[in-house]
N, CA and C atoms of all chains as a GROMACS GRO file, in nm:
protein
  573
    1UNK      N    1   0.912   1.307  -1.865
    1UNK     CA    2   0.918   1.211  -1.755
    1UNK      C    3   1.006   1.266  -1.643
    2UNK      N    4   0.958   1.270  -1.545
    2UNK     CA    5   1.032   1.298  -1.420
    2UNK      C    6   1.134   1.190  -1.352
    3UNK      N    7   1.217   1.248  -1.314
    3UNK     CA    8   1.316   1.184  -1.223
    3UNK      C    9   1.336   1.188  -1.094
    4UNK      N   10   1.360   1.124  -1.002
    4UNK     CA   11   1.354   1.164  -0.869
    4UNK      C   12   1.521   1.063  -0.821
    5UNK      N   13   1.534   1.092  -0.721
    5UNK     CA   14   1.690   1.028  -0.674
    5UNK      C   15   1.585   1.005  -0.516
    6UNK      N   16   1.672   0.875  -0.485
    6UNK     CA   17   1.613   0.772  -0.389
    6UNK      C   18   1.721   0.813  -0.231
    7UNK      N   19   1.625   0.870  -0.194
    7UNK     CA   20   1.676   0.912  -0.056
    7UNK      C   21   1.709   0.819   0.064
    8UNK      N   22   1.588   0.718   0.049
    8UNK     CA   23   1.614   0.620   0.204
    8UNK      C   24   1.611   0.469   0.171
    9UNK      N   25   1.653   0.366   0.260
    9UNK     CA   26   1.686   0.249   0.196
    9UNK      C   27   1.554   0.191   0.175
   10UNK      N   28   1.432   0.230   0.209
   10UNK     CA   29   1.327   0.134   0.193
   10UNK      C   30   1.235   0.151   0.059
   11UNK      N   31   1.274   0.205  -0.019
   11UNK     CA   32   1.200   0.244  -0.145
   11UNK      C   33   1.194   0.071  -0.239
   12UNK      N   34   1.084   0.061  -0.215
   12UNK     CA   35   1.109  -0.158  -0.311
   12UNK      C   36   1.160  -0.146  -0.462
   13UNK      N   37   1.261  -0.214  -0.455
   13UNK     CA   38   1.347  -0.225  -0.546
   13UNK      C   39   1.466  -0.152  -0.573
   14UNK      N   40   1.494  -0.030  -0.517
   14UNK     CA   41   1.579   0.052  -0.498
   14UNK      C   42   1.686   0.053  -0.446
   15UNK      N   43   1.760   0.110  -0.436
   15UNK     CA   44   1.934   0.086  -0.349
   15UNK      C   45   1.924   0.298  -0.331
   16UNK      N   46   1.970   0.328  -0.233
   16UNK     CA   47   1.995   0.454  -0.216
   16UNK      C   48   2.061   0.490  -0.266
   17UNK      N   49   2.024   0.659  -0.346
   17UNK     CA   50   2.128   0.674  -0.450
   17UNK      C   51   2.082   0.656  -0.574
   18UNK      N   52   2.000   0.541  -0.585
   18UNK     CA   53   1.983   0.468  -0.728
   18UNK      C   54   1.869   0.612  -0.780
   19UNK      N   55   1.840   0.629  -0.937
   19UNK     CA   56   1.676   0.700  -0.944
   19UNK      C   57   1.622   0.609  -1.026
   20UNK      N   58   1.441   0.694  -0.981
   20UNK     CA   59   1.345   0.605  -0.993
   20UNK      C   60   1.235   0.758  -1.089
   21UNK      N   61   1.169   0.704  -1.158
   21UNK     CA   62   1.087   0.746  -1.243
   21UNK      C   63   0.949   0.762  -1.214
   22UNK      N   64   0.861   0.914  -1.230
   22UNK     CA   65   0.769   0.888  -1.251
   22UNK      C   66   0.667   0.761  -1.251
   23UNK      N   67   0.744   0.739  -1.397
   23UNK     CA   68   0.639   0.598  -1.416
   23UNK      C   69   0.674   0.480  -1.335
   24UNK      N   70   0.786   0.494  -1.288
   24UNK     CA   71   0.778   0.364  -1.186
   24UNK      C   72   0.686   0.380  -1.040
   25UNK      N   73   0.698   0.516  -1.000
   25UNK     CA   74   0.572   0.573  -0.899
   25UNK      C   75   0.404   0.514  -0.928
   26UNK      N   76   0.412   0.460  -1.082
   26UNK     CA   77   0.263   0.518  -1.047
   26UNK      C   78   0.183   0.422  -1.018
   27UNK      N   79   0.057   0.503  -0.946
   27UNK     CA   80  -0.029   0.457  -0.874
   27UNK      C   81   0.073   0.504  -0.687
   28UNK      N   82   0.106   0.584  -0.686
   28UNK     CA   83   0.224   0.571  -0.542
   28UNK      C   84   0.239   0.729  -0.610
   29UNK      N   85   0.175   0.826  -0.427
   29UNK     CA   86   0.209   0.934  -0.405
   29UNK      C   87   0.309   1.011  -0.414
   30UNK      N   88   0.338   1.058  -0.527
   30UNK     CA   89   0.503   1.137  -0.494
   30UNK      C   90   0.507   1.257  -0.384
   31UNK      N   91   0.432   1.314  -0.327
   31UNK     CA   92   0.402   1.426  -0.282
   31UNK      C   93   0.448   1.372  -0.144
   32UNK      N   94   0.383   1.254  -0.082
   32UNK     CA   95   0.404   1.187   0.021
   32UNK      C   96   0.542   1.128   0.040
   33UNK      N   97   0.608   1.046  -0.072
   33UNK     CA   98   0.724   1.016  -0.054
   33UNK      C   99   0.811   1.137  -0.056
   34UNK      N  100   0.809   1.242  -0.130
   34UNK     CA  101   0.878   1.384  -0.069
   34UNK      C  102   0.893   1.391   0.080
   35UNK      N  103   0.764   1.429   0.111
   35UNK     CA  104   0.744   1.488   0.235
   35UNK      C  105   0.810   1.334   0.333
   36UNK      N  106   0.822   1.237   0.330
   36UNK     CA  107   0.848   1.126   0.394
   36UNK      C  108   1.001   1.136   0.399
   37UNK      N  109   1.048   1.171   0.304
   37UNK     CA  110   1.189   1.169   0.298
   37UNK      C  111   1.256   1.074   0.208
   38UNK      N  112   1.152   0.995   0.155
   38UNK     CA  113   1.209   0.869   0.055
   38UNK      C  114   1.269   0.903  -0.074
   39UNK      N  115   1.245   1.018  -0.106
   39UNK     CA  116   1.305   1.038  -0.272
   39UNK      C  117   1.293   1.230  -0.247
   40UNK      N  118   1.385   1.258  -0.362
   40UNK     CA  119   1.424   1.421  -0.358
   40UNK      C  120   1.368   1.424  -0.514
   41UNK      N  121   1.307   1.548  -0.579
   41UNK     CA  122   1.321   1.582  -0.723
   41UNK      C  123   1.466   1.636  -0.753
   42UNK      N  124   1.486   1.512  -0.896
   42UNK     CA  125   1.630   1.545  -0.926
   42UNK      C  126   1.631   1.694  -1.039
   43UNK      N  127   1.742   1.783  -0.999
   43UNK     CA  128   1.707   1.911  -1.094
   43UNK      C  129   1.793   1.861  -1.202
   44UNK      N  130   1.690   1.926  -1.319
   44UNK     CA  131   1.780   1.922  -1.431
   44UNK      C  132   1.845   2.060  -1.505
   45UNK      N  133   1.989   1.979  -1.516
   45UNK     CA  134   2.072   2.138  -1.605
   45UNK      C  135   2.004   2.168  -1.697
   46UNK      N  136   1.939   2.327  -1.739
   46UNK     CA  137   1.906   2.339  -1.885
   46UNK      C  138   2.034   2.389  -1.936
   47UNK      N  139   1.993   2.402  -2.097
   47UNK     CA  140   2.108   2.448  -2.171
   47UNK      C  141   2.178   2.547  -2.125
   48UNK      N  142   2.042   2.685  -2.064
   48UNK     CA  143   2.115   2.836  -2.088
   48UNK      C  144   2.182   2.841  -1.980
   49UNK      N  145   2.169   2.729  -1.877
   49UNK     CA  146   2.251   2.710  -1.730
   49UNK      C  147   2.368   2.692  -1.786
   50UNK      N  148   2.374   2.588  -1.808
   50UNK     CA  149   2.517   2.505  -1.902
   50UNK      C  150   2.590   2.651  -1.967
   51UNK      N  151   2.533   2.712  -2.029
   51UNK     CA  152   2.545   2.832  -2.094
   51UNK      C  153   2.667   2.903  -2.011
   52UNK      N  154   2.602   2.905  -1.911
   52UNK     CA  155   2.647   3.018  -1.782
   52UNK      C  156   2.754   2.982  -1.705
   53UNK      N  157   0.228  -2.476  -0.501
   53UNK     CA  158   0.255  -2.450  -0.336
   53UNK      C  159   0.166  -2.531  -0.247
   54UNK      N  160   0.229  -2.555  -0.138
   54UNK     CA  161   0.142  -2.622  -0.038
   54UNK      C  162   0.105  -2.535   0.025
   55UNK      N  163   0.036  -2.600   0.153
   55UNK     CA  164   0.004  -2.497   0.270
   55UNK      C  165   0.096  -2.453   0.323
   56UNK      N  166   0.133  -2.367   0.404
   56UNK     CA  167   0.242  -2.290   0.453
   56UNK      C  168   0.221  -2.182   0.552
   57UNK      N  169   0.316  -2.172   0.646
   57UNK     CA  170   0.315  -2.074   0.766
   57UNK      C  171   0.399  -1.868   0.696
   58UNK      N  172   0.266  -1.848   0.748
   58UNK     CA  173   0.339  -1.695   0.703
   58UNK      C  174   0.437  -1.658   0.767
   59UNK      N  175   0.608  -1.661   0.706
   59UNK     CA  176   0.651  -1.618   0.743
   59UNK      C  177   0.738  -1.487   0.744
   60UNK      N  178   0.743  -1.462   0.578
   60UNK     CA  179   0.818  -1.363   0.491
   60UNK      C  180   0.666  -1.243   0.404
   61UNK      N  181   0.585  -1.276   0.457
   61UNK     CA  182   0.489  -1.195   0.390
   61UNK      C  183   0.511  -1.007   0.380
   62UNK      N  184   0.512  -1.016   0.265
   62UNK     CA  185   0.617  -0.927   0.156
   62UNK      C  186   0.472  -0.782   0.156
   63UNK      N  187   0.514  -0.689   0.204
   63UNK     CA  188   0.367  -0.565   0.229
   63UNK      C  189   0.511  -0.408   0.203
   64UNK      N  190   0.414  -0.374   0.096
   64UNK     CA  191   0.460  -0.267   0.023
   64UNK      C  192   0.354  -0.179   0.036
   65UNK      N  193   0.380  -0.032   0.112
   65UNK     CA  194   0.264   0.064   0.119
   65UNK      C  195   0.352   0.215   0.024
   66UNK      N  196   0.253   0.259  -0.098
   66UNK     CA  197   0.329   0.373  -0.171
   66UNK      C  198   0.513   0.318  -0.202
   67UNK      N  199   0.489   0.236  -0.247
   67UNK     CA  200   0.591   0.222  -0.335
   67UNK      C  201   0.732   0.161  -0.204
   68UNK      N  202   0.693   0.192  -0.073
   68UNK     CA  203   0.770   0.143   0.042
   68UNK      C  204   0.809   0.034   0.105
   69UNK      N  205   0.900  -0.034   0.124
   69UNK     CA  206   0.893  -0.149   0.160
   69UNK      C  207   0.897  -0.145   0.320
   70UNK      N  208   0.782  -0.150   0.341
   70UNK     CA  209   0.781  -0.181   0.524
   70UNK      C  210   0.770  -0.287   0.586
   71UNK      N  211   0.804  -0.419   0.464
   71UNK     CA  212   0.754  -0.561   0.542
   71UNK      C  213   0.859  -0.580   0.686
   72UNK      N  214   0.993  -0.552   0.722
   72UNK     CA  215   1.012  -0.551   0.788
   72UNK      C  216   0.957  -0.526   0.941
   73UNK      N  217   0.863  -0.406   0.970
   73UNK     CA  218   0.780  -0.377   1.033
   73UNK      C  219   0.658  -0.441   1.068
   74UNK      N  220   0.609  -0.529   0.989
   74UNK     CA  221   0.459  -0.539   0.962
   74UNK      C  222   0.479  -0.679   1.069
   75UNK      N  223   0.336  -0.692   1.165
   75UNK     CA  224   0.302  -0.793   1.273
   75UNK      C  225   0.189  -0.870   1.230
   76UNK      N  226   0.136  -0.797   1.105
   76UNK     CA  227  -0.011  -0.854   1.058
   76UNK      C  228  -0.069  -0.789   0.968
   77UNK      N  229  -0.112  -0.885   0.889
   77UNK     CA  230  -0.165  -0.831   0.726
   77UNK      C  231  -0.335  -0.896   0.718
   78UNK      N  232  -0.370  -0.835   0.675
   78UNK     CA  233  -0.521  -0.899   0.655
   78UNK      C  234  -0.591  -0.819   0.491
   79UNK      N  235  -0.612  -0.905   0.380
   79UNK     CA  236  -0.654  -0.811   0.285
   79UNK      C  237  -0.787  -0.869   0.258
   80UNK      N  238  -0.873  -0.851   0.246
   80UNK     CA  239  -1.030  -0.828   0.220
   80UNK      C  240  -1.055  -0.811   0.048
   81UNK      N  241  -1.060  -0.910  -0.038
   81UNK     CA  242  -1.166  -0.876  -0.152
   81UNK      C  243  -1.274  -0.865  -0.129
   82UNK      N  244  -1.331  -0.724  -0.177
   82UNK     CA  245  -1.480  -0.787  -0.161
   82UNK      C  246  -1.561  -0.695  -0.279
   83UNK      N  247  -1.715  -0.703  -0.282
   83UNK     CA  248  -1.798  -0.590  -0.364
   83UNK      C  249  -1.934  -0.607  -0.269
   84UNK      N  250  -1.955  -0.513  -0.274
   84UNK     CA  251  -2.102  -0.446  -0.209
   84UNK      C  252  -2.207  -0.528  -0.289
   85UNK      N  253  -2.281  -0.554  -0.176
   85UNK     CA  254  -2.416  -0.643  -0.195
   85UNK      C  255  -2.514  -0.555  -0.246
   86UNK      N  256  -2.597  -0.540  -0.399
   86UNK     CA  257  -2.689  -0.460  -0.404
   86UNK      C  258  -2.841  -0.544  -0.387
   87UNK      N  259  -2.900  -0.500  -0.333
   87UNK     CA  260  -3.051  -0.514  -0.307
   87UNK      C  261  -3.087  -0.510  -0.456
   88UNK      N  262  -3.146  -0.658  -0.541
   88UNK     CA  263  -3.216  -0.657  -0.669
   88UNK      C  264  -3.343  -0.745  -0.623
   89UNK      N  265  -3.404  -0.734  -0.518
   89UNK     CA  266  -3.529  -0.805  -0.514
   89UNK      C  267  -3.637  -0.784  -0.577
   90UNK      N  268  -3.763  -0.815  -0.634
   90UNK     CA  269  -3.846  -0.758  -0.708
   90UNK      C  270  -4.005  -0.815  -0.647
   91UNK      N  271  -4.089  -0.729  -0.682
   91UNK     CA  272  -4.235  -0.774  -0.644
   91UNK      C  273  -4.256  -0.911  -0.731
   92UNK      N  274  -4.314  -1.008  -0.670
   92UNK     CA  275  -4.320  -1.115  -0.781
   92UNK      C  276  -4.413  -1.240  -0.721
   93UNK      N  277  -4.480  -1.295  -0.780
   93UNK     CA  278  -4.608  -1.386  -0.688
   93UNK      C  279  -4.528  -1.532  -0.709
   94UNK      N  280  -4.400  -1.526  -0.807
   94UNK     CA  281  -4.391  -1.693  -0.803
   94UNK      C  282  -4.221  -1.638  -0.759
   95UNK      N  283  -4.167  -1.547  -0.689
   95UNK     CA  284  -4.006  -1.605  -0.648
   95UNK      C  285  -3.999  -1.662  -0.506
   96UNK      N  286  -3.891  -1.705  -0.474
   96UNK     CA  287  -3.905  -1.735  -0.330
   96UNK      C  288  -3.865  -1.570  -0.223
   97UNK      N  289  -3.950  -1.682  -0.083
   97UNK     CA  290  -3.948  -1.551  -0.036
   97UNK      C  291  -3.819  -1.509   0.018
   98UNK      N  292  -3.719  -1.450  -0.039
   98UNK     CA  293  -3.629  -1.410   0.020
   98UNK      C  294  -3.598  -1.284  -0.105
   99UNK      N  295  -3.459  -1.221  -0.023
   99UNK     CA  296  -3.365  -1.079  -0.069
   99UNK      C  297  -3.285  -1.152  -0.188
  100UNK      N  298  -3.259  -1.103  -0.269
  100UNK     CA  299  -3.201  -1.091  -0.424
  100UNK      C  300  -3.104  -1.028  -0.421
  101UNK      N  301  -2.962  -1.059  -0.450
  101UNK     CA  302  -2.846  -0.942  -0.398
  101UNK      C  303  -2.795  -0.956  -0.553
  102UNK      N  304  -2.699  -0.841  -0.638
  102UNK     CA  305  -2.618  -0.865  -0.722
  102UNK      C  306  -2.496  -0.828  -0.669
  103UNK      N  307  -2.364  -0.868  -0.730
  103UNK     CA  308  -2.243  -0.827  -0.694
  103UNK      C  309  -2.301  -0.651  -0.745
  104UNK      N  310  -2.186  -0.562  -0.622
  104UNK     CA  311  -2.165  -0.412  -0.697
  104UNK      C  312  -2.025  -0.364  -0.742
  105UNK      N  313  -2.009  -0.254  -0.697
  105UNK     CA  314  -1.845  -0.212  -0.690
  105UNK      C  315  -1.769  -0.278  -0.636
  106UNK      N  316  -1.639  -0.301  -0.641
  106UNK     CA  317  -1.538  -0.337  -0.524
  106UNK      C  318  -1.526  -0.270  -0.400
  107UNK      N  319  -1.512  -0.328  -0.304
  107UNK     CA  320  -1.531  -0.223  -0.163
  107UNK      C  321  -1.446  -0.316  -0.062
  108UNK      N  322  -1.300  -0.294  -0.152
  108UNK     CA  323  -1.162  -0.359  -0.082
  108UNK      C  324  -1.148  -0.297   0.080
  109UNK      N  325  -1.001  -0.386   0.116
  109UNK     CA  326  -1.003  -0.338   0.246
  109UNK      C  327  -0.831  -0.378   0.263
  110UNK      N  328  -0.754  -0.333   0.331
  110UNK     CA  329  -0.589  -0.420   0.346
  110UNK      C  330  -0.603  -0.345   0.518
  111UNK      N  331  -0.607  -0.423   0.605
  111UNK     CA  332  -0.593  -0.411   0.722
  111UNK      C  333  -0.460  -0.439   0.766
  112UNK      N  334  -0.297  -0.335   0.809
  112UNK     CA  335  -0.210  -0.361   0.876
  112UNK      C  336  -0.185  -0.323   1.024
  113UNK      N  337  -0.092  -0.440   1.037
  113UNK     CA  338  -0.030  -0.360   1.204
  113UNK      C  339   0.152  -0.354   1.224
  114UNK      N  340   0.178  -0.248   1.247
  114UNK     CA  341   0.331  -0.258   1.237
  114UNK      C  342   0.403  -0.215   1.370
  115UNK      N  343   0.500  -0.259   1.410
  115UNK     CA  344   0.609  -0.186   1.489
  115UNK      C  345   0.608  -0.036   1.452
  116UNK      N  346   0.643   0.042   1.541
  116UNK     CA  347   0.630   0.177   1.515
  116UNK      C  348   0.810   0.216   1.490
  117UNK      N  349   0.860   0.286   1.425
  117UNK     CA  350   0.977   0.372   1.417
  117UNK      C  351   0.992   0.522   1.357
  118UNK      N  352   1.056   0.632   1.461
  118UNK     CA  353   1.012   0.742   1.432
  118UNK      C  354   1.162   0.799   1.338
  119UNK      N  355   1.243   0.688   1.333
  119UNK     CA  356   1.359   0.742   1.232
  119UNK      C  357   1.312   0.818   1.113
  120UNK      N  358   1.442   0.874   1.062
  120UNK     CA  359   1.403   0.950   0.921
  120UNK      C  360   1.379   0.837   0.853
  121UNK      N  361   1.244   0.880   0.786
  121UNK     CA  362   1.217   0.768   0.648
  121UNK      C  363   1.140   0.682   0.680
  122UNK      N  364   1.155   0.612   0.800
  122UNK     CA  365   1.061   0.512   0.850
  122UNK      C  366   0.922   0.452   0.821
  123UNK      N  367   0.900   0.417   0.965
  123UNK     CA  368   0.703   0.365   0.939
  123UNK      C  369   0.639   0.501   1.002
  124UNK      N  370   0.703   0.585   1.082
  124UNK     CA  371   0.625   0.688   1.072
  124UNK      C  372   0.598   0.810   1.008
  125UNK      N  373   0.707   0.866   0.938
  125UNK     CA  374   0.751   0.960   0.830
  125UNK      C  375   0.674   0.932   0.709
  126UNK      N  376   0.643   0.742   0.662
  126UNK     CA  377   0.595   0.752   0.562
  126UNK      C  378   0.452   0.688   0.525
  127UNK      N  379   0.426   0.658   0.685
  127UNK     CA  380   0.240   0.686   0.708
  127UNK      C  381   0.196   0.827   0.721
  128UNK      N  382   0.222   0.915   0.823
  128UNK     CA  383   0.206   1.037   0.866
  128UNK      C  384   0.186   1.143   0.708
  129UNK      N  385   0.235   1.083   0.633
  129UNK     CA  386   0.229   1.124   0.514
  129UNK      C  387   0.115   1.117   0.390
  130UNK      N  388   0.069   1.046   0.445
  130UNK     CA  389  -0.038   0.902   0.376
  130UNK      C  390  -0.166   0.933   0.426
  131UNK      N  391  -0.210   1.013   0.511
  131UNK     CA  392  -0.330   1.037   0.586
  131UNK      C  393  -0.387   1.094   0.506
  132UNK      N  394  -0.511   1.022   0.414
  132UNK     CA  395  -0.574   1.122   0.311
  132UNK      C  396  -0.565   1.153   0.198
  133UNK      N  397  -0.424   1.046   0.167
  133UNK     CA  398  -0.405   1.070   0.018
  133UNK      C  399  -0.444   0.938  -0.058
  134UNK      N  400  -0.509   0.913  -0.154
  134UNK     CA  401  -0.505   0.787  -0.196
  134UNK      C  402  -0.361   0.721  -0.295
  135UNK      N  403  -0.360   0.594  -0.278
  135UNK     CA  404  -0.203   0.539  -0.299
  135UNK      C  405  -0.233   0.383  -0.317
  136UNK      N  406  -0.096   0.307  -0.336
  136UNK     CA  407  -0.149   0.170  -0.364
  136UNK      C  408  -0.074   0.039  -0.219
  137UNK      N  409  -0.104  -0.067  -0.211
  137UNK     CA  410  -0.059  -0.132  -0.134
  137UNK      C  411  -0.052  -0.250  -0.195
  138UNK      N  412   0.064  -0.315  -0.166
  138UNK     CA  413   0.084  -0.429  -0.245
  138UNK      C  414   0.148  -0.576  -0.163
  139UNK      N  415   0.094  -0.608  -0.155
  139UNK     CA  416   0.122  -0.805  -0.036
  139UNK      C  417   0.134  -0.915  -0.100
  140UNK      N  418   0.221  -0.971  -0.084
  140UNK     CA  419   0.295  -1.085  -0.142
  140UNK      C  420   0.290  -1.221  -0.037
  141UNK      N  421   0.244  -1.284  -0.052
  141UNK     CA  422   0.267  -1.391   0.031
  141UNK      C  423   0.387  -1.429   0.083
  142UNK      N  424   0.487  -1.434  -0.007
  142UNK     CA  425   0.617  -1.449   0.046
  142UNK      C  426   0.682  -1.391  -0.037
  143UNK      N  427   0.807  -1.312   0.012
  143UNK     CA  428   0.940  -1.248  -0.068
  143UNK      C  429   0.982  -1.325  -0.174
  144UNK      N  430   0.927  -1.434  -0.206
  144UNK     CA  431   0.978  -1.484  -0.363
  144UNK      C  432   0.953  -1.458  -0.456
  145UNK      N  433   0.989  -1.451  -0.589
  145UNK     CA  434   0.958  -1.364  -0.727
  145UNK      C  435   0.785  -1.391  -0.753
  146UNK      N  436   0.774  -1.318  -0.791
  146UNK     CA  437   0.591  -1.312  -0.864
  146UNK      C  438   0.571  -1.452  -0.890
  147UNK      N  439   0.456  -1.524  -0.911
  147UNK     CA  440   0.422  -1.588  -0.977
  147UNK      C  441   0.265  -1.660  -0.942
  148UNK      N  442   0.244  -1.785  -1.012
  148UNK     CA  443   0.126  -1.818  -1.012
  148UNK      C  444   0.085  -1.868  -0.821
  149UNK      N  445   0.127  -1.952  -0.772
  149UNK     CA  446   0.173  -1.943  -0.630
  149UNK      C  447   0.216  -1.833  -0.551
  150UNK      N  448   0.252  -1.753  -0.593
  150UNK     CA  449   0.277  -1.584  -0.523
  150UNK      C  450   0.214  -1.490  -0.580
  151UNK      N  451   0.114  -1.447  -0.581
  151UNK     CA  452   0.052  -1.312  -0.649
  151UNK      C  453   0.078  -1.271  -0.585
  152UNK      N  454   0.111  -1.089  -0.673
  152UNK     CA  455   0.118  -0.947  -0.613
  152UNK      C  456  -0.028  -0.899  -0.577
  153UNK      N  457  -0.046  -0.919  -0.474
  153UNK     CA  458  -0.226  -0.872  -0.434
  153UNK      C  459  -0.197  -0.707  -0.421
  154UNK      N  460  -0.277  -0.615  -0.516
  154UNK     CA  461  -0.277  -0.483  -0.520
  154UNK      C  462  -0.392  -0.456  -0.524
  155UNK      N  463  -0.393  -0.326  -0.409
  155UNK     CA  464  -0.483  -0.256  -0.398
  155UNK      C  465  -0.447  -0.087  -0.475
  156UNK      N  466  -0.471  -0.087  -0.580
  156UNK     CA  467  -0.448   0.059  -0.578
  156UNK      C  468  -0.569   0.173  -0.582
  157UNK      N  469  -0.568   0.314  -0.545
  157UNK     CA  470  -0.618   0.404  -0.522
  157UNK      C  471  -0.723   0.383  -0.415
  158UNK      N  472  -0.627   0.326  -0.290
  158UNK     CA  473  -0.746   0.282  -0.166
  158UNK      C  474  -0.704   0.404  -0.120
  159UNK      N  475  -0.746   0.413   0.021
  159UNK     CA  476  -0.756   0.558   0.115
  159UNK      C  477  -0.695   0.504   0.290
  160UNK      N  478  -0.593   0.595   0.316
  160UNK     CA  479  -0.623   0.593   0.477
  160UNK      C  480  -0.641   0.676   0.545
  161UNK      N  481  -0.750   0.680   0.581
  161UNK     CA  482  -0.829   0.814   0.658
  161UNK      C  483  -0.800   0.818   0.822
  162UNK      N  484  -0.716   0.718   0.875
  162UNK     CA  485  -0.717   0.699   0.992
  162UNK      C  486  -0.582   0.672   1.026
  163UNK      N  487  -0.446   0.742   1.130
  163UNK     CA  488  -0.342   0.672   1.144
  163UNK      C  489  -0.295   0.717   1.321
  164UNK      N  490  -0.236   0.594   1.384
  164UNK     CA  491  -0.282   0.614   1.530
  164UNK      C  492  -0.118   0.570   1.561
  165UNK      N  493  -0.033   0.681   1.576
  165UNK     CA  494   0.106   0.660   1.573
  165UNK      C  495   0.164   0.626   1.685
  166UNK      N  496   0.071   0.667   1.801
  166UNK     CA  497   0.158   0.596   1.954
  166UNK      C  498   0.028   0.484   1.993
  167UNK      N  499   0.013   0.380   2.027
  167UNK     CA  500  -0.073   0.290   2.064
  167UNK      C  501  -0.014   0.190   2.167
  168UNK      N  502  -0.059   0.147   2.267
  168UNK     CA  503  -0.035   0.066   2.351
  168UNK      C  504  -0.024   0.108   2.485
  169UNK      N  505  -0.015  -0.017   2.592
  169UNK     CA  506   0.024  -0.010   2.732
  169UNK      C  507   0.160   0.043   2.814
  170UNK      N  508   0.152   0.049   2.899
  170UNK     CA  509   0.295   0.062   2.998
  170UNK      C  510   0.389  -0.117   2.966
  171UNK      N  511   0.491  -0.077   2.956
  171UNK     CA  512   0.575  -0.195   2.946
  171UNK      C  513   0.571  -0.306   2.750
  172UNK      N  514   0.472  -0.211   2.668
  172UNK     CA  515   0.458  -0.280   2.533
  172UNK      C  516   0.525  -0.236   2.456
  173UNK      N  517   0.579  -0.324   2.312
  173UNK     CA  518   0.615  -0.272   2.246
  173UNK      C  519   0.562  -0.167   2.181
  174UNK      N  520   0.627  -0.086   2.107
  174UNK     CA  521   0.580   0.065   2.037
  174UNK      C  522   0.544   0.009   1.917
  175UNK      N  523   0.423   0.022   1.856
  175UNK     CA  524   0.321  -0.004   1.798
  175UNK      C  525   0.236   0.106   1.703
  176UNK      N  526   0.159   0.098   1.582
  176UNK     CA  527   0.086   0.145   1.546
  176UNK      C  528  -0.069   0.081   1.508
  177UNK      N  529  -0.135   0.128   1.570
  177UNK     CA  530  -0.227   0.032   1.601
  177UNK      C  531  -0.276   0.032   1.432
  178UNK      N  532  -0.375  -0.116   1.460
  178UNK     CA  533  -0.366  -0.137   1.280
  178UNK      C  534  -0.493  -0.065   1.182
  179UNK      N  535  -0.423  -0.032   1.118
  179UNK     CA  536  -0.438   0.069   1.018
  179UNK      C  537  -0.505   0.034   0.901
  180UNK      N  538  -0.604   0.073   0.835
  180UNK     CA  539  -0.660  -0.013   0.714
  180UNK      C  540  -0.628   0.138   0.608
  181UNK      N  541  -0.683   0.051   0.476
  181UNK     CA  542  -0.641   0.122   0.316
  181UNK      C  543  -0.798   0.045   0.282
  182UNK      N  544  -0.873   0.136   0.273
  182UNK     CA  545  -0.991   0.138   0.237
  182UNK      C  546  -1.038   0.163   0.068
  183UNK      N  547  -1.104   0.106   0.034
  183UNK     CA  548  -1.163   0.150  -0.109
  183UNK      C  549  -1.058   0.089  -0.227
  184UNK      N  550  -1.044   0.112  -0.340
  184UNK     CA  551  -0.933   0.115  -0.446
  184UNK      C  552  -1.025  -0.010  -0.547
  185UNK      N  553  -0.898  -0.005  -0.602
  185UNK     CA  554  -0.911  -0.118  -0.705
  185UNK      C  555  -0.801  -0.259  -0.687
  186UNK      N  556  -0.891  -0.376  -0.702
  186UNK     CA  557  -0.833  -0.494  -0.646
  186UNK      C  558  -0.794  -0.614  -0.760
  187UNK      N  559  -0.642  -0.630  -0.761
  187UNK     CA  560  -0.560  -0.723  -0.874
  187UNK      C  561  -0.554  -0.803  -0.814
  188UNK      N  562  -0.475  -0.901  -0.901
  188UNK     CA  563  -0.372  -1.010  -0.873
  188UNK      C  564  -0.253  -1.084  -0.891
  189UNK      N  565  -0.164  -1.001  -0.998
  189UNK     CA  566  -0.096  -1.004  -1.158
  189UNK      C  567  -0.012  -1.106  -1.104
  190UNK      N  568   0.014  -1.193  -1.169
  190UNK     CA  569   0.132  -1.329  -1.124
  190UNK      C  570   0.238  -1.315  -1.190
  191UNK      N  571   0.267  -1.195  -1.291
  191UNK     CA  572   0.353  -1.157  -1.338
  191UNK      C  573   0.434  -1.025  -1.318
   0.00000   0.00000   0.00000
């Protein structure tokens, strides 16, 4: 499941800041809300990062 | 609910809340009329239609804003992709008196970001979400 972090205040239900899920997207373009500015993909640490 | 003046009508495009923006909502259930008439010596004389597919429609019109994030950042975005739209009669919680009217996997093939006269407000002229699939969930 993907994560995304909420970029602008108009995302429904959201507070900026807050994240929002895949599955709460769906049916709703993630590609578009990227490019819109509404949400960022949140990166995740892997282990061998952590590692490092 | 009684009758009532729209005043809080609640319009969510891709997951966005743009009701702030919005001057006018218009949503369209509908399904395509199919032609089932048949040769026949005793029907009357007329066309025979069955319901077909759904062949929805959500017609908006909004104030225009070119801020980050906005109504234009997150139409301009939207041109061509299919997505869902969702209208509420009023900002009050779901229910049997408030359905979430959803359209999902409609289309907007059309978006017209500067519209209007000398001296008007800045506008996007109104915009429809064509096609999808049409709910009503009160929950």
């Amino acid at each position: 499941m993907a994560t995304y972090k909420v970029t602008s205040e108009l995302v429904a239900g959201k507070s900026l800041g807050d994240t929002i899920t895949d599955d709460e997207l769906q049916g709703s373009s993630i590609e578009a809300l990227i490019n819109a500015g509404h949400i960022e993909p949140t990166t995740k640490t892997t282990k061998k990062a952590e590692a490092e | 609910m009684a009758i009532f003046v729209l005043k809080d009508t609640s319009v969510t495009v891709n997951s966005i809340d743009l009701t702030s923006y919005v001057t006018n909502v218009e949503l369209v259930q509908a399904v395509d009329s199919v032609e089932a008439t048949t040769m026949s010596s005793t029907s009357v004389n007329a066309h025979q239609f069955i319901g077909g597919i759904q062949n929805n429609m959500v017609t908006i019109s909004f104030n225009q804003d070119f801020a980050t994030s906005k109504v234009h950042a997150t139409l301009t975005a939207l041109v061509g992709v299919q997505t869902t739209v969702v209208v509420k009669p009023t900002s009050a919680a779901v229910g049997a008196t408030n359905p979430n009217f959803t359209i999902t996997n409609c289309l907007m093939n059309e978006y017209r970001p500067v519209t209007g006269a000398v001296g008007d407000l800045a506008t996007v002229g109104s915009i429809s979400f064509a096609g999808g699939l049409y709910t009503a969930p009160i929950a």
